[in-house]
N, C-alpha and C positions, 0 to 999 in steps of 0.2 A: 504494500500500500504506500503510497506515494508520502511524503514529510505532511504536506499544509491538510491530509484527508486524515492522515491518523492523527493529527494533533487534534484536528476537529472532531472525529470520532470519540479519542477520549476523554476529551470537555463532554459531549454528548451523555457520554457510557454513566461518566462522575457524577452527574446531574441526576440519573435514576438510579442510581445505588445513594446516593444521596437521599432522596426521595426515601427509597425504601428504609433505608437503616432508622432515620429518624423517626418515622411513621410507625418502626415497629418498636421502638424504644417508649412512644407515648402509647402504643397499644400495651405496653408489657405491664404500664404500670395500672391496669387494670386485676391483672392477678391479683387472686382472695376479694377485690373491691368489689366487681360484678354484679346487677342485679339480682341474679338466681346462680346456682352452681353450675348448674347444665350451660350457662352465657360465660360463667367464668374460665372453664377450662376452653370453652371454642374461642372466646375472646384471642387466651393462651395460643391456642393454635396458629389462629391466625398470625398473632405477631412472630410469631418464628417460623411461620412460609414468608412471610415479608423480609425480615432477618437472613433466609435464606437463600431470597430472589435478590436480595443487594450483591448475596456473597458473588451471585453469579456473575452480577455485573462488574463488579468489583474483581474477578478471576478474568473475565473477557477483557475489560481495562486493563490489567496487569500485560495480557496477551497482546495487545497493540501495542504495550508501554515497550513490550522487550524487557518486562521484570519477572520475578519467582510469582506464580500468580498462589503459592502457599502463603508466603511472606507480605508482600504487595498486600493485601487486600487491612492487613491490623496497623502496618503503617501508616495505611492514610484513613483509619477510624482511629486510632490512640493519639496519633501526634499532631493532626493538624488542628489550629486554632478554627476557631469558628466563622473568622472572616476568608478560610481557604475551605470553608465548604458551600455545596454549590445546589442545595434544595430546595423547593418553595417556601416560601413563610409559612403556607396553609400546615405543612406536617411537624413543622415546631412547636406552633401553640402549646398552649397548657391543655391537657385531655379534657379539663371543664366538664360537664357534666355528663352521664349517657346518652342524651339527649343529640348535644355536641358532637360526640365521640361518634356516635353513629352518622351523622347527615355528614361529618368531614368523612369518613370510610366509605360512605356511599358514594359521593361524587368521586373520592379519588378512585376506588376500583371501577367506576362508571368511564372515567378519563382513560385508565389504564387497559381500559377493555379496548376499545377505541383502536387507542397505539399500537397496543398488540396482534391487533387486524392487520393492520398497516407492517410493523416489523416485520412479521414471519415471510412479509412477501418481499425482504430486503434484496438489495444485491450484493449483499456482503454476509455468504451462507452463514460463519459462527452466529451473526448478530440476529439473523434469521433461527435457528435451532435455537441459539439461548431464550429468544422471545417464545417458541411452541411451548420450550419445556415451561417458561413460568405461566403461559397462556391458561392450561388445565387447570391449574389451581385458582388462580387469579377468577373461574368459571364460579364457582363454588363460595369466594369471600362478597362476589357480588351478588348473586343469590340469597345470601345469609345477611346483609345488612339492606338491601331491598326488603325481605323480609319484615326488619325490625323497623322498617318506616313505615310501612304500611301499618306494620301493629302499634305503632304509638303515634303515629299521625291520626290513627280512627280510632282511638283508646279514648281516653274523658279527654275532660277539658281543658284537664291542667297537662298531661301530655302532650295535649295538640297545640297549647301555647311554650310549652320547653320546646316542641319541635321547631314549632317555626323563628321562635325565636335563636336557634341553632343555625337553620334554614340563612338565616339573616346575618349571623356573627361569621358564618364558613365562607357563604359567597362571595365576598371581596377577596379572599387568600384565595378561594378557588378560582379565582379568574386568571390566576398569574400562572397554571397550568398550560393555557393556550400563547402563553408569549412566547416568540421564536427561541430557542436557544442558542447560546452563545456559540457562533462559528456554526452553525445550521448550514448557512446558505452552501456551501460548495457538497455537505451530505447530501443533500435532498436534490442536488445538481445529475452526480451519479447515481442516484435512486436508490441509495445506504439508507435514507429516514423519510418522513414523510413532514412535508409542512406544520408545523405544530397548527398554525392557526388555522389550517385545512381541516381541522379533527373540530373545530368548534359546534361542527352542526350535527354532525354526529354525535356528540354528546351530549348536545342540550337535547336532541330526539329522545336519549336514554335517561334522562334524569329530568324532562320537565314532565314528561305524562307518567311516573312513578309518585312526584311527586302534590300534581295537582288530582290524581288515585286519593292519596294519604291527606285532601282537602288541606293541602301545605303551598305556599305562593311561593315564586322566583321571583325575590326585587330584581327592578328592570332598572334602565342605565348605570348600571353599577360595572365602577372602571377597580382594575387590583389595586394593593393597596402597594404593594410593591412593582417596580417593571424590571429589576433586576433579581438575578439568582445571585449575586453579591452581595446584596442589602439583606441582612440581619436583624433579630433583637433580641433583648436580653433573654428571653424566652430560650433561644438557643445555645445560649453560654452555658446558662445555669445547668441546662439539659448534659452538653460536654462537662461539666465539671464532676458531674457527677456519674456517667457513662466514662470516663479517660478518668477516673480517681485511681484506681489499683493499677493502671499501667504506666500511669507518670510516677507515683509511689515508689512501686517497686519497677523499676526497667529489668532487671534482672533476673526477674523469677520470667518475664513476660519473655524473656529470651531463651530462655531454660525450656519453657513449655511450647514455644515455636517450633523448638529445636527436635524436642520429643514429639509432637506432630507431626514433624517430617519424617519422625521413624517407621511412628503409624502407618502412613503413608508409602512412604517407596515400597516399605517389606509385605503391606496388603497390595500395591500396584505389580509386586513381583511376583505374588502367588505364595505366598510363602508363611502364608498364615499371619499369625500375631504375634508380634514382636516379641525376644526373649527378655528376660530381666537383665542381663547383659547387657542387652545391645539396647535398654534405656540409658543405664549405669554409664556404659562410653560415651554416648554420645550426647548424653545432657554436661558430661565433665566443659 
């Protein structure tokens, strides 16, 4: 791939593992909180296929970068400051209530459904494949929080006002979904990404009639609140301080267990079963 296409791809790639990591970080902190048991452990679920779909992109970035895509991917979740990451505001916010929690999952897997149409028909086959495999699951988080709109959109009173009042605090961060990405233009030139702002109508097709179903309105004229994936807020610090605490703490132990991962790793990539105690012993030395 040519220098100004891969640079541009993994500004791209950074942006949705960005996305995802964040996104599953404010889901996570739902565990034990959850309405009912049965919402708490799916909640769980879902944030670690989000967690999981970042690793991907984050492993595919590493692969453009020309880095260890083992290593690569906790380098730039542990170390980078919060103004060198590159995600919406929408997935920082504070989780705020279930209410919240649910209308931001909704649009976002609604957005991501969209994309993922679009990706798998890439001309760049990794980015194509990476997008199928997260596509299945990504089926199932939007079904499952579609779900919970409709049931708390037509639930009482005070439901249908948490909702829309949700409805109305999300949609300005959700708007920043459809702004071009930075260095897009020459992706979408060779037919590697699709226009962001070309996916607009197709997502408001999937999210305005779910939710005027759930008797819930879309404020109209409503511009994002941010136009850059540069622009931060505190929201997002505090979030890294507390996500990068044990790896800034301790570097050491986080190198130790990098290291033993890659044991894991080669010795089940060779066939060769599960590593010995030995062969932790050496090479965490």
């Amino acid at each position: 791939m040519k220098t100004e296409l891969g640079s541009a791809l993994g500004a791209y790639l950074l942006a949705l593992a960005d996305d995802e990591l964040i996104l599953a970080h404010r889901n996570s902190e739902w565990c034990g909180h959850a309405p009912i048991l049965e919402e708490d452990i799916a909640f769980a679920n879902l944030a670690l296929d989000e967690m999981g779909h970042a690793l991907i992109w984050y492993r595919l970035l590493a692969d453009v970068c020309g880095e260890d895509p083992d290593r690569y991917p906790d380098q730039l979740v542990y170390t980078r400051t919060a103004p060198e990451f590159r995600n919406v505001q929408l997935v920082e916010q504070p989780k705020g209530d279930w209410a919240y929690t649910l209308v931001r999952q909704f649009v976002f897997d609604a957005f991501e459904a969209v994309r993922l149409e679009r990706l798998v028909e890439s001309s760049y086959p990794p980015l194509a494949q990476a997008a199928a495999k997260i596509q299945g699951e990504e089926f199932y988080h939007l079904r499952h929080t579609r779900a919970w709109v409709h049931r708390l959109g037509l639930g009482t009173k005070e439901s249908n006002r948490r909702m829309q009042a949700a409805v109305e605090a999300v949609w300005p961060d959700a708007r920043q979904l459809i702004a071009p990405m930075e260095a897009e233009a020459p992706l979408v030139a060779e037919g590697i990404v699709p226009p962001s702002g070309d996916l607009e109508a197709a997502w408001l097709e999937r999210v305005r009639p779910e939710f005027e179903a759930a008797e819930l309105a879309l404020p109209e004229d409503v511009h994002p609140r941010a136009d850059s994936r540069r622009d931060h807020t505190e929201s997002l610090r505090d979030l890294l301080a507390e996500l990068q605490h044990v790896a800034r703490a301790f570097p050491e132990m986080m190198a130790w267990l990098a290291n033993l991962l890659q044991v894991f790793q080669s010795q089940w990539n060779s066939g060769s079963g599960r590593p010995s105690k030995r062969s932790w012993i050496l090479r965490s030395r």
